[in-house]
N, C-alpha and C positions, 0 to 999 in steps of 0.2 A: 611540633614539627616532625616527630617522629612516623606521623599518617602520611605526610607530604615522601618522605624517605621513601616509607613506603610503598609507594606509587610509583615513586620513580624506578625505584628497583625490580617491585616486581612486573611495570609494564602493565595492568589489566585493560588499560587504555591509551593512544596515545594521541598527541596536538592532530585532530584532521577527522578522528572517529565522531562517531555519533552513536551518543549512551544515554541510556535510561537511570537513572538512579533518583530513587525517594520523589518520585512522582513529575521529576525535572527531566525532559527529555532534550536534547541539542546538540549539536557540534563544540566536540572541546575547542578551545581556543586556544589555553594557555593550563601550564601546570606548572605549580610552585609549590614549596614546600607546605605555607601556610594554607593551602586555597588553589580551588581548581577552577577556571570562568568556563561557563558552557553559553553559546550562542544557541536561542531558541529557532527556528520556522521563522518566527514574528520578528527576529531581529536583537531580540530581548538579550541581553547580559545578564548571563546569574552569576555569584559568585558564588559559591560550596565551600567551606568548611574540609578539609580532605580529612577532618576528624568526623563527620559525616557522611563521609563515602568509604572507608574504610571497614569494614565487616557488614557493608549492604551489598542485599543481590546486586550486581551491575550488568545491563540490557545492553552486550556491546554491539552492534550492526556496523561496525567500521566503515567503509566506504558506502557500501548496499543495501538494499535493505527489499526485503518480500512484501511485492504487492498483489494484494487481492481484489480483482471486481467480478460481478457476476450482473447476467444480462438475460433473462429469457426470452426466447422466440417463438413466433408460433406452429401449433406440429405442422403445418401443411409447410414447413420451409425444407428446402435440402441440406441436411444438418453437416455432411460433407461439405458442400460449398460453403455454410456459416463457417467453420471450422477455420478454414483455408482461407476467408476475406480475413477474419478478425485475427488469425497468426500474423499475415500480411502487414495488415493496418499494424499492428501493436511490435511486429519486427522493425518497421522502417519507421517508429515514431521518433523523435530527437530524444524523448524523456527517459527512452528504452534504454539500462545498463545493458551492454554486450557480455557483462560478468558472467551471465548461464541464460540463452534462450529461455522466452518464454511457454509458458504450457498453456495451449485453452482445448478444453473436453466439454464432455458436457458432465454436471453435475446432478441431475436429478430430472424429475420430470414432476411440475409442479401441477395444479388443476386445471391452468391455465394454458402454461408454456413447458416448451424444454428450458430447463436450464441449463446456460452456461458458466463456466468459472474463467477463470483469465490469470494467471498466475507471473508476473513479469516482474524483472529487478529494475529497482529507480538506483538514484542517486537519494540516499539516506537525507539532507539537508532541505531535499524538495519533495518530499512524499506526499505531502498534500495535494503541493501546485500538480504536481504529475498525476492523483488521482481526477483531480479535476481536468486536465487534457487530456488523460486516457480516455475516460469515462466521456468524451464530448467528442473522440476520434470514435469510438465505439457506437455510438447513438448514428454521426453521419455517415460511418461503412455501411450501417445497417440499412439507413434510408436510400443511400446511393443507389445500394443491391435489391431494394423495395424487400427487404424483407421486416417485418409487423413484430413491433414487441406488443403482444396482447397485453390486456388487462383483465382482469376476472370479471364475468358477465354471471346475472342471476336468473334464472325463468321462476317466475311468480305464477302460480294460478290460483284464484280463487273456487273456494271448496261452495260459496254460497253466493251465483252470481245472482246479483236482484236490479 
């Protein structure tokens, strides 16, 4: 019980966060002195050992949590206007935490496209469900505004036409 004390006292987490520890990621639910229950994404109840979370890294993201997509377009787009639809789209989404605005730049230029990055806070307990309705608001602002996420094209010629 001494690990549960532990916990309690010094706070590294509390009932509502969402932690990373020993490869278990979820929303605490409950802390006791024997045992700590975390709710997975999937719904899942673990229970922890608080003598197995006690001297492990612990991955706190409390309410929020940093999310990352990235989307390339093609160079013939106005990278200004990309910039400005996808802030848009990704400020007025429901999934968007108001914790700190999101950032979208662009990231690199790849063979094909510019890249972009997209950097926005969810709510830690929906990081999935939110990548999947970012990334599907993302796809339809693009289509909306006609602008092309290319694909890699290759030009072939033959050295020996017969």
């Amino acid at each position: 019980y001494g690990a549960g004390l532990n916990i309690v006292l010094t706070r590294p987490f509390v009932v509502g966060d969402t932690i990373s520890v020993q490869d278990v990621c979820g929303q605490v639910k409950d802390i006791l002195l024997a045992y700590t229950i975390i709710i997975t994404e999937d719904e899942v109840e673990i229970t922890i050992p608080n003598k197995h979370i006690v001297g492990e890294i612990i991955h706190n993201s409390h309410q929020v949590s940093l999310l990352e997509l990235s989307v390339g377009v093609s160079y013939s787009s106005d990278l200004e206007q990309v910039t400005k639809i996808l802030t848009e789209a990704i400020e007025s989404h429901p999934q968007t935490s108001h914790h700190k605005p999101p950032m979208v730049g662009i990231s690199g230029f790849g063979d094909s496209s510019v890249d972009f990055e997209i950097r926005v806070w969810v709510d830690s307990s929906k990081l999935n469900l939110a990548r999947f309705a970012l990334n599907k608001t993302i796809w339809d602002t693009l289509q909306q505004n006609q602008i092309g996420i290319p694909f890699p094209q290759r030009e072939v010629q033959l050295l020996n036409p017969q």
